[in-house]
Every structure is written in C-alpha cells, then in structure tokens.
C-alpha angles and dihedrals in degrees: 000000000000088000089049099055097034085051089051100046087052109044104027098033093232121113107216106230096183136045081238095058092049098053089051110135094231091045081055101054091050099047086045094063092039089055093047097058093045088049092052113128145126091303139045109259124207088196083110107050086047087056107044082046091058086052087039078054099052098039092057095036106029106029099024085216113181130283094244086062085049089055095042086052091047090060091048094056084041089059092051098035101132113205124199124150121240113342123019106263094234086062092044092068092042087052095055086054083077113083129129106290100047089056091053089051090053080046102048095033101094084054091046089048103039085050083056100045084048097057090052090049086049103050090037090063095035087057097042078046088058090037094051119012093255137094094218124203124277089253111053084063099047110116144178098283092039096048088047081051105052087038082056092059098045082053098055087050087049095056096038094052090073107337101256115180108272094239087062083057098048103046094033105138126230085249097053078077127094131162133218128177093339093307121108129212129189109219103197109196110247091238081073102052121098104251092008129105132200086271101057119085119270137264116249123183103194108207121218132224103287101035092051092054090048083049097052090041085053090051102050106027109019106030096058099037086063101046117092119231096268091051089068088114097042102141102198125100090232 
C-alpha cells in the first residue's frame, strides 16, 4: 500500500487520501507503470502484479467497488503477469552460486573467522605486554569490533546448524537456551516462528560440539565484557 501511494504521488502529482482513491483504476494504472520501472533489472520481477492483487483484494472485499473497476484492475494485473515456467529466474542464478567449493567455504567459514579473531587477540595482548610489562587476559583486550565479530561467528554457526530464519537468531533470547551434556540448543517458541502459532511445536536448533563451546565462551567471557553497565539485565542472546 506504501508503494502504491508513494508510486501515485510521484508520478501523478496527486496524493491518495483515502484507501478509495488509491485503488482507483486509473491511480492504478498510473502507480503500476511507475513500479515497474522502478522494478526493472536483470530479471523479470512479479513485485507489481503482488502488489496490484492486494489492491485488487481491498477494492472487492473492502470497498465493494463495481465490477466494472474490477475489470478495469484485471486488466491491469493482465498487462504486468510475468510468466516464467518452474523457479523464478532471479533464484535460479542464485541457486547456481551454490557448487562445491562455495559450500566448503560456508562450511569452513566459523574456523576462518574465529583464526582471524585469534590473531588480533593475540597481537592486542602482546602490544599492551610491550606497553606495560604484562601479558594481560583476553579479555581485558576484547573490544566493540572484536565482540560483533565473534557474535558474527556464533551466528553463522547458529544459522548453519538448521537454517532458521535470521530474525529468530537476532532477536533469540538468553532463555531460549538450555544445556545438556555439554551440547546447547536453542528452543524458539513457536509464536515466533514464521507460519507457526502458540499452538504448533517448537523450533529447536540443536548446536553441535564446537558451536556450543564458542556459545558458552560468549556467554562467560564475551557477552558480558560488551554490555555497558545499564545493559546488566539485556535479555537477548546478541
């Protein structure tokens, strides 16, 4: 509906007031052209006609506007199908980004990451050593861009444990976390699960070995280390 209206007010030089005005078959038109130029790319994109099918929606069901609008709409729709057979072609080539030696480097990447992060912890102690006589703690020389890496990493490991949706990850709460011999899994209520309601089973993303060792040492060592004093009580995971 934003996209509508944005589309209308630029390129007809009439602000919609109303929902009514917007799902004019003329405004339409008019928004319709103005999205699918904006839309243009390497690949044929179906974004218009969605969005022309949710006003098609609201003007039947909400306005009960006239069959004759509906028709007019239709047509509309009709004008920006895109057809295409099997997979969109804009996943397809993101599909064939995926051989062999991609998928080893996903695999690979935590390892990659955490041999970096260690270098840096490293050379930061080793420099506060030569500045002041002692080889101080890894702790005492984390810092901002350090803890969001290390936070990245446990992330990866996160999403590549069972592919939940990254918003699950983000906003994953310290108590969506339980232990068992050594292993961590995060349990995500269904009610936040995309196409899942209070009722429906849970999500659980059971973390292996590795990742549950980088989780408890971001929880004991990292975690705390980056929150300010008034964010004692922060209840989210990052």
């Amino acid at each position: 509906i934003k996209s509508l209206a944005k589309a209308v007010a630029s390129s007809a030089d009439v602000v919609p007031e109303t929902i009514e005005e917007l799902t004019d078959p003329e405004f339409l038109d008019v928004a319709a052209e103005t999205l699918s130029e904006v839309n243009q790319g390497d690949f044929p994109s179906a974004y218009v006609t969605s969005v022309l099918k949710t006003a098609r929606k609201i003007a039947r069901d909400y306005l009960n506007r006239p069959p004759e609008d509906l028709r007019e709409i239709d047509d509309t729709i009709a004008l920006h199908k895109v057809n295409y057979p099997g997979i969109a072609p804009r996943n397809m080539s993101k599909l064939r980004l995926f051989n062999a030696t991609g998928i080893q480097q996903t695999i690979d990447l935590s390892a990659m990451l955490l041999e970096d992060i260690d270098a840096s912890i490293k050379a930061k102690r080793k420099a506060c050593q030569k500045k002041n006589g002692v080889l101080p703690p890894p702790a005492e020389v984390l810092d901002p861009d350090l803890g969001r890496d290390i936070m990245a990493t446990l992330a990866h490991d996160i999403l590549l444990a069972r592919a939940p949706r990254s918003a699950n990850v983000l906003r994953a709460h310290l108590d969506w976390i339980a232990w068992s011999d050594g292993r961590a899994r995060i349990v995500v209520p269904a009610s936040e699960v995309k196409m899942r309601s209070a009722g429906d089973a849970d999500l659980t993303v059971q973390l292996g070995t590795t990742a549950s060792r980088l989780l408890k040492t971001y929880l004991e060592i990292v975690r705390p280390t980056m929150l300010a004093p008034f964010q004692k009580k922060n209840p989210y995971l990052f």
